[in-house]
N, C-alpha and C positions, 0 to 999 in steps of 0.2 A: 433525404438525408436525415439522421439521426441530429437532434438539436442537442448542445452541450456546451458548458458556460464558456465563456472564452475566459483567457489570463492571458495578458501581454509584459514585456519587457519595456515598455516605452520610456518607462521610466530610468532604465537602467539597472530596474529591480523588479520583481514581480508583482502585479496589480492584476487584480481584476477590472475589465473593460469600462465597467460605469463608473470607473474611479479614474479612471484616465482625462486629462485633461485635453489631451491629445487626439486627433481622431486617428484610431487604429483597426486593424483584424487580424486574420488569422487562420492559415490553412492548415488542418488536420493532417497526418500521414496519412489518413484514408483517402482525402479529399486529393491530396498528391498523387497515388499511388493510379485514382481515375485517370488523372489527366494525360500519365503514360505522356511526357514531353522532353526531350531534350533541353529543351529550352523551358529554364527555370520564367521567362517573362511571359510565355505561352501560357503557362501551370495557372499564374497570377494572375492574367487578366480577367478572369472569373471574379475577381472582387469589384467592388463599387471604385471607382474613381481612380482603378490601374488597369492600362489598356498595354499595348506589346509593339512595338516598333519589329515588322518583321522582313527579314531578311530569307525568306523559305519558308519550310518546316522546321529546318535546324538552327538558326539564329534569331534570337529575338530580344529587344534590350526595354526592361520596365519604362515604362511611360504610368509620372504619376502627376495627377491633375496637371496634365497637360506637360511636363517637363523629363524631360528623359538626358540619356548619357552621362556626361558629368553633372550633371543637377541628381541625381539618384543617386546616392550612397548604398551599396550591398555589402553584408555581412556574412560571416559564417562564425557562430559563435561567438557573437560581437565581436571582431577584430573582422577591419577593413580591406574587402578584394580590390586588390589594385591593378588596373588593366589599361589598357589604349582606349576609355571608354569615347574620343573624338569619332573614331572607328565606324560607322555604324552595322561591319561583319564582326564585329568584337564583345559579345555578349558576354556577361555574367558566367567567369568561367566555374560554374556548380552542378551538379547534376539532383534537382530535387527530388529524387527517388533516395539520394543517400540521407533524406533531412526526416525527423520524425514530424516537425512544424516548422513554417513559414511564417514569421510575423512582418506585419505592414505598417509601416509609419506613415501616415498621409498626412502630409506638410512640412515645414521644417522643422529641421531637427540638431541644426551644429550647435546648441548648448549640449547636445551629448557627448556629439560623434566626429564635430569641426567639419573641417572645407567640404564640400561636394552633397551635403543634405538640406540641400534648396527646397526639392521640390519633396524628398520624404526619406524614408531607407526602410532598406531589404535586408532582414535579419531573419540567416537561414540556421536553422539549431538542428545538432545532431541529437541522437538521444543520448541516453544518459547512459554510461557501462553497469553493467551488472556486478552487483556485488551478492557474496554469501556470505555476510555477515549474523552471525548467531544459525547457520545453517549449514550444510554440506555443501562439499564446491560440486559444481553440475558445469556442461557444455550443450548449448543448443546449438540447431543448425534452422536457416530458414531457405527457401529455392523461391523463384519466378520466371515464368518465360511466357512472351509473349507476341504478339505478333499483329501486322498492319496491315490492310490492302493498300492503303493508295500507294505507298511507296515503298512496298514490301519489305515494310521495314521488319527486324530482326531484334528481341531482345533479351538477356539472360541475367540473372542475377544470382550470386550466394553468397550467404549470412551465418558467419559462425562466432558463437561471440562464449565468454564462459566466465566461471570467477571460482575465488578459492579464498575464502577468509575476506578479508576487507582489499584484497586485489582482483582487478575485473579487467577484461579485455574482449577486443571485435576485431573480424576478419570480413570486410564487405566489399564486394567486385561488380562492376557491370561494365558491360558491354552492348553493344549498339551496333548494330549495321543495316543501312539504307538505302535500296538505289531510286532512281527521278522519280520526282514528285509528281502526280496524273490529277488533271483539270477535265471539266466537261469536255473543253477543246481538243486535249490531248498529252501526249507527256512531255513535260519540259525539260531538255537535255542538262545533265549537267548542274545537278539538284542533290545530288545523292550526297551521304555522306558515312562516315564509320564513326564511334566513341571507345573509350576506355577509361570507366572513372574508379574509384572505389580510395578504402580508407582502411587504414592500420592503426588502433587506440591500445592501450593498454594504461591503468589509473589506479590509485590506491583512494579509500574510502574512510573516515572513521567518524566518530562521534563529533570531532571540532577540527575536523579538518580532510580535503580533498586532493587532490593533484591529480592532471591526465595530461599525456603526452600523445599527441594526435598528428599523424600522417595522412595528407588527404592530398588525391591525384584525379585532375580532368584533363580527358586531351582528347584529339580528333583528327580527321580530316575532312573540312566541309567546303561542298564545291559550289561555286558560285554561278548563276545565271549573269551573263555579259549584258552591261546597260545594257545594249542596244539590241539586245535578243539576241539568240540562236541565229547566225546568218547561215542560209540554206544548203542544208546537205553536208555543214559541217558539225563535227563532233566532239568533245572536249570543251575545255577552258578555264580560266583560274578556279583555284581553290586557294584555302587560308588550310594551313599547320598550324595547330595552336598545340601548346601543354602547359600546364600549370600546375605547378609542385606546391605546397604548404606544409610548412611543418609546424606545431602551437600547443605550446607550453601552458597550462592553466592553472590556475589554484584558487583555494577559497579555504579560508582560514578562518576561523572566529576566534577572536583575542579581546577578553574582556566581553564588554560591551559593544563592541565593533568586530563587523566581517570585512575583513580584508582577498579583496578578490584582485589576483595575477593575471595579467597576458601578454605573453610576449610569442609572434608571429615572425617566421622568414618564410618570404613567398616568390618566385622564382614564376615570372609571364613573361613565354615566348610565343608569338607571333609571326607567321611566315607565310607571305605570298609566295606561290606558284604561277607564273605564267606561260603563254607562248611567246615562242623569241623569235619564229621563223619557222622554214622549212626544210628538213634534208633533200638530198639531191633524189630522194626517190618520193619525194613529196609529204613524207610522215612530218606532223607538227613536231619542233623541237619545244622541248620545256628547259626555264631556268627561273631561278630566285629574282622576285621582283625587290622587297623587299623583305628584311629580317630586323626584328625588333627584340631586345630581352630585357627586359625589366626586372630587379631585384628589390627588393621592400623589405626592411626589417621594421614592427610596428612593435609599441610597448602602451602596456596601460595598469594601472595600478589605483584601482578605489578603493574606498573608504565606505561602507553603508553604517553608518551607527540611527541611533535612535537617542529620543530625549525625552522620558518621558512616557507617558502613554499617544500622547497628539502630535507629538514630530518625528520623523523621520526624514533620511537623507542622504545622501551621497556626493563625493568630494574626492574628485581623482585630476593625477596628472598623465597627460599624456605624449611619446613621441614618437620620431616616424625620420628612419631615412631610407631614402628614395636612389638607384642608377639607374638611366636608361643607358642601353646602348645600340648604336641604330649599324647594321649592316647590308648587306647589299649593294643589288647599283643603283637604286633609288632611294636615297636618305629621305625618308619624311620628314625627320625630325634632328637636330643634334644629339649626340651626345651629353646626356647632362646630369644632373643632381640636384636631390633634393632633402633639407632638412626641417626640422619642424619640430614643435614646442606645444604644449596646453596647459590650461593649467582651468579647472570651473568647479562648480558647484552644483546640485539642484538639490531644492528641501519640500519638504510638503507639511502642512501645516493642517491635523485635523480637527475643525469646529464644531461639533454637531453634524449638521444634517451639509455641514457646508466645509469645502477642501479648498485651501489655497497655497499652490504649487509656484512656487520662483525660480529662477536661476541663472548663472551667468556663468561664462567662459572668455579667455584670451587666448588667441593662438597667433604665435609668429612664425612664420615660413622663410626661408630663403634658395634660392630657386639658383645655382649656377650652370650655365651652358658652354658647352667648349666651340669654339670658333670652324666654322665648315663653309670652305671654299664655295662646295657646290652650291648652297642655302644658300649661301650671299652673306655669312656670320661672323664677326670679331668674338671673340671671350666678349658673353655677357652673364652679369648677374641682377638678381632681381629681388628684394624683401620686401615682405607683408608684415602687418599686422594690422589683428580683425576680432572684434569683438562682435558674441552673440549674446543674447537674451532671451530668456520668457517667462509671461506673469501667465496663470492660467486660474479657473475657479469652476469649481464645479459643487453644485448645490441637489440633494438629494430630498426630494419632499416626500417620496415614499421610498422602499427598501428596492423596488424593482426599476426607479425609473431618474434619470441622473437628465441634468443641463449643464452643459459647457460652456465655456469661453475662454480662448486663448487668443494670446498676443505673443506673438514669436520675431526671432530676426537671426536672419543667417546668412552664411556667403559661402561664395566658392572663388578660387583661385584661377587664372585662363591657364588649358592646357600648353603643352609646348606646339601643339599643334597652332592653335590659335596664335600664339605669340611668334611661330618662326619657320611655318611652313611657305614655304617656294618651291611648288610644283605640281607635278601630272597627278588626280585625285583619279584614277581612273575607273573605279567603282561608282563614280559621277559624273563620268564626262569633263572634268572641269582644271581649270588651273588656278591652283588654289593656295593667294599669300596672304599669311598673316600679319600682325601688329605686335610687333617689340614695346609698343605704352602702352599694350591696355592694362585695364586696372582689375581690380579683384568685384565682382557681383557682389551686389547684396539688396537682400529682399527683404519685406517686413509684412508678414501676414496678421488675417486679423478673422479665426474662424471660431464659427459656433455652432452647437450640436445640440440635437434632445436623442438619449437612446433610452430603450425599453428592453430591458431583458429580464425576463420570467419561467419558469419551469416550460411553458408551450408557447411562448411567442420572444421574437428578435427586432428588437427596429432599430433604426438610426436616422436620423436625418443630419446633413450637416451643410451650414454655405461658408464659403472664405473668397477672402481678397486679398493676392498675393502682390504686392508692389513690386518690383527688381527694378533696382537702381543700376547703370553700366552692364544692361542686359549685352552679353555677345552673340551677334550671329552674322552669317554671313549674308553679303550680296553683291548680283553682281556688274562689273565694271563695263564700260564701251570698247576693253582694248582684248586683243587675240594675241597669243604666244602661238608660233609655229610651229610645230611636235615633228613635223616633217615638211618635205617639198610639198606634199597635198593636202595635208593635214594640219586642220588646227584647233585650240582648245580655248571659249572663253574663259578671259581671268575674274576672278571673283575674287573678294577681300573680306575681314573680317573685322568687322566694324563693334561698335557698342553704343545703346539707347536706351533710356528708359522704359518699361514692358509694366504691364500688369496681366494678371490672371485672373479671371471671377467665373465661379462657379459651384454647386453643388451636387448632392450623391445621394441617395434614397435606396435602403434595405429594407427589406421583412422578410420574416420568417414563419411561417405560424402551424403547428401542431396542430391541426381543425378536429384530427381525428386520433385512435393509440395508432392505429395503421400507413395515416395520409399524411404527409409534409407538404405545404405550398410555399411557395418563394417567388421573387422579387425583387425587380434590382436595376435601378435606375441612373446614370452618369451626365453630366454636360460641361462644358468648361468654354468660356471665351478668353483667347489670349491677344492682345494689343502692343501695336507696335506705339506707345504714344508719342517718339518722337517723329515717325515718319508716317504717324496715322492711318497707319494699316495693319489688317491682320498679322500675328507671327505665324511663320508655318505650319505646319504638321502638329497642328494642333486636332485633337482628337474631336471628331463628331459627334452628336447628342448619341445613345445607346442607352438601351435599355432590354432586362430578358425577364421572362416568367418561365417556371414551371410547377412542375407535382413531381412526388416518389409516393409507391407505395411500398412498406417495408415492416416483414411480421417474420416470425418462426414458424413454421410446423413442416410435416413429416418425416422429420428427423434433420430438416433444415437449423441447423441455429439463429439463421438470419439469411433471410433476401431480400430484395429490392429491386422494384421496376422504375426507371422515371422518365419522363422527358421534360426539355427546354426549349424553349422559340428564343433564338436571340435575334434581337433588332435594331442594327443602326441606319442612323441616319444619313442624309446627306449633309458633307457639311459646305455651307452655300458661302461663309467669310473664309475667301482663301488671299493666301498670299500670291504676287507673282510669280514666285516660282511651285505654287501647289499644281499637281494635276487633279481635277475635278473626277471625282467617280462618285455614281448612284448608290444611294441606297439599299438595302437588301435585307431579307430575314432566313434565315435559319433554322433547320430544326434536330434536333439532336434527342439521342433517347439512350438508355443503359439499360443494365439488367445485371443481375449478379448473385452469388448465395455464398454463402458461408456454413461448416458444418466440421464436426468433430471426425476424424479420421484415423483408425489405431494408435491414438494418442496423441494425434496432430490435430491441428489445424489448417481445415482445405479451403480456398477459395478460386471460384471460376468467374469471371465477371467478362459482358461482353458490350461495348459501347459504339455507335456509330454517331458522328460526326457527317454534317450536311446530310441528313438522310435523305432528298429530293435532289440530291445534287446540282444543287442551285450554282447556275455560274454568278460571279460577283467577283470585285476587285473592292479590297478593303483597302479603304483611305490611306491604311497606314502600314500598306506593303510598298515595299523600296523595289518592288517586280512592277507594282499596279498597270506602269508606263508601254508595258508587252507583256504584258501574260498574264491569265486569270489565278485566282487563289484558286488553292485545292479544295477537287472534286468531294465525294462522297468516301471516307474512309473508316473500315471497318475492323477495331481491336477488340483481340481475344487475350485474356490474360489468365493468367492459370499462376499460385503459388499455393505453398505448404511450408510451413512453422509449426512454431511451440508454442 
């Protein structure tokens, strides 16, 4: 891969990477466009210290130093996706082919962003509209389509975007269709799934000032492998309906000395189990609604970035958030309920010389009402927070290419309604699963440190932290059975809270050895602890680690191609909790190839990647299948697009 500097948002403003106090990265639209995933946490676990929680091929939810769901915060153009993230068939509803970059926050981060960036956040950016400013208005068009063996899967995309004067607009569509996922063993029923995502922008542009109005749509139908496996000779079984609508209002103004930057979001997540109910009289499976969930979100944020100076800079916004669920169906998971919410922070940086020193704080109050449900076992309840974060960070520069960190952060997350007031069948888990009306709000206090290296031919990073969490939630389970039927029954399991800690670190490189050769590197581990019951926490990710090479030059009329492969390697992970299921070890080998080259005026690319190319059987630690059935086999993409 072609090496080029990174610049993150971590800030809430643009920085380049050795100025970050924060450990962050960052995937390229090229780097996206490989990975060819539905699942936006598949794309990413290609980085140091973000692994994938997966639910198939089509579901997967960030796992970041070791903490996932509601501990991960996901963006899209900074403002917050809000979903049933308890769920664990409820991914990140985005499609990272519509994003031109992916930035990564590793660690916490609610002096930015508030509740749920515990463990880091996921800030997915579209790109920017085209403007013909001081030039003729023009309209491009861009195509893609491409195509998978293991699960023949199906993909199309098209990109029409244009501008005329200081107004610019996009027209971007994809579509997805997939049937069952194929293992060494064979193919796993009931795996497949379809998507529909794409975006409608239209923005105006000037000298001291911006505005865009953005329409963005993910949906599907993804089908789900039953706990307990495929039972024999049958066919079918649940799937999730998901859609999710966003609409996002933005602006960035300069006034004065200060840029005043807009967001106001309404985001519209529904959720909907399919199952079987039984059988008709001639034996066909019947299907009906297990559950139906909608959630409506309207979010707002309004900063301040000014400057003081030539050595300060800064930012100072307030922000708010109301929240409806509404739970339908004959399985209420949850009540009906609401949510509102309040911010208000700061963060400044302070530059010394060769030395930066970054602060900041924030307040957020929340108030959380439920409406009373028979079935739950609920009276009307309400609930209020307030939660303060902070961070001091420093980073010292002794030469122009090479930076040390150190940051002290502290952040929290709110308990889901799941957590707080679920009473019932979890049946994507086997389990009966109640929650706790007093639990209390998490809060963690990290304490990480970095050296990176970035130079025209080489990348590094090193970094370790220790993350405390105070009123850590999870669950376990209880001595007692609820009866689901005459024959049938489900342990109950509860949802408790303890104190947890995290420690771990993450190791990159990159290096330019040659103009032609790229090599790379990339190393993960994390222990997480249960300290008050003295055991490991779950599904905490295994040591891993992957190496490779590219090779990548022009000539005969190529503009650019590229050969590469990777070994990736995880480990086994030997501290489990009781309820972890143990699985082995395994490596990986993976390879691409691809070229680029001008084309009557376009631009053509053909790229062809395969994934397990030994078709190694393995079960990865951190599939929610692992318990019956192997990860996927050996699978082979072809991808083919043309642009401008």
């Amino acid at each position: 891969m072609w090496i080029e500097p990174i610049t993150v948002t971590a800030t809430r403003a643009p920085l380049d990477a050795l100025s970050s106090p924060l450990a962050s990265d960052a995937l390229s639209e090229d780097r996206l466009r490989r990975e060819q995933s539905v699942s936006l946490a598949q794309s990413l676990a290609q980085l140091p210290g973000v692994n994938a929680l997966t639910t198939g091929h089509q579901i997967g939810k960030p796992i970041i130093r070791g903490l996932t769901g509601p501990r991960v915060l996901v963006l899209e153009d900074g403002s917050r996706l809000e979903d049933y993230s308890w769920s664990d068939e409820d991914g990140p509803s985005v499609d990272a082919r519509l994003a031109q970059r992916v930035e990564v926050i590793r660690g916490p981060a609610s002096v930015l962003y508030g509740s749920d960036a515990l463990g880091g956040v996921v800030n997915v950016l579209p790109a920017d509209l085209p403007d013909a400013n001081g030039g003729p208005k023009f309209t491009h068009t861009g195509f893609e389509v491409s195509g998978a063996s293991n699960n023949a899967e199906l993909e199309g995309a098209a990109r029409v975007e244009g501008a005329s004067g200081s107004l610019g607009w996009r027209l971007f569509g994809i579509g997805r269709f997939a049937s069952n996922l194929h293992t060494p063993a064979g193919e796993l029923d009931n795996t497949g799934f379809n998507a529909l995502s794409g975006e409608a922008a239209i923005g105006t542009r000037g000298a001291r000032s911006a505005t865009t109005l953005r329409y963005t749509r993910y949906g599907g139908e993804f089908k789900l492998l039953e706990a307990e496996g495929p039972a024999g000779g049958e066919e079918g079984g649940p799937e999730r309906r998901l859609s999710d609508d966003r609409v996002q209002l933005a602006g960035d103004y300069l006034l004065g000395g200060l840029r005043l930057e807009t967001k106001a979001q309404w985001q519209r997540h529904s959720l909907i189990e399919v199952s079987d109910t039984g059988t008709s009289s001639s034996g066909a499976p019947l299907e009906g609604t297990a559950f139906d969930l909608l959630l409506n979100t309207l979010t707002v944020d309004v900063l301040g970035h000014h400057t003081a100076g030539p050595r300060a800079r800064g930012t100072v916004g307030v922000s708010a958030l109301y929240q409806a669920n509404d739970t339908r169906g004959r399985i209420p998971l949850v009540p009906d309920a609401r949510a509102r919410a309040g911010a208000l922070f700061a963060f400044e940086e302070l530059a010394l010389g060769r030395v930066s020193v970054v602060a900041g704080g924030r307040v957020d109050v929340r108030r959380l009402t439920a409406d009373a449900n028979p079935l739950l076992g609920l009276s009307d309840q309400s609930r209020d927070y307030t939660a303060w974060s902070g961070t001091a960070g420093l980073v010292y520069r002794p030469v122009a290419d090479l930076s040390l960190t150190a940051n002290v952060g502290r952040a929290w997350r709110a308990p889901t309604l799941f957590e707080l007031f679920s009473n019932g069948e979890h049946l994507g888990e086997a389990r009966y699963e109640i929650g706790d009306a007093r639990l209390r709000p998490e809060a963690g206090t990290d304490v990480d440190v970095g050296v990176r290296w970035q130079s025209e031919r080489v990348h590094v990073e090193l970094a370790v932290y220790r993350n405390a969490i105070g009123r850590f939630i999870y669950i376990t389970p209880t001595d007692s059975f609820v009866h689901t039927s005459s024959v049938d029954s489900l342990r109950v399991y509860r949802y408790v809270q303890a104190d947890a800690r995290m420690v771990g670190g993450e190791a990159a490189i990159e290096v330019a050895v040659a103009p032609p050769l790229t090599l790379h590197a990339r190393a993960d581990a994390v222990r997480g602890t249960n300290e008050t019951a003295g055991e490991p926490l779950p599904l905490v990710p295994p040591a891993r680690g992957a190496i490779g090479a590219e090779l990548h030059r022009g000539f005969g009329g190529v503009d650019r191609s590229y050969v590469g492969a990777e070994v990736e390697i995880a480990t086994r992970q030997t501290r489990l909790n009781p309820l972890d299921i143990p699985t082995a070890g395994y490596s990986l080998l993976h390879v691409s190839a691809g070229f680029e080259r001008s084309l009557f005026g376009r631009v053509a690319q053909i790229e062809v990647a395969v994934r397990n190319l030994t078709d190694v059987s393995y079960r990865s630690f951190l599939s929610r299948y692992k318990e019956f059935a192997l990860d996927p086999g050996r699978n082979v993409t072809l991808r083919i697009s043309l642009g401008e």
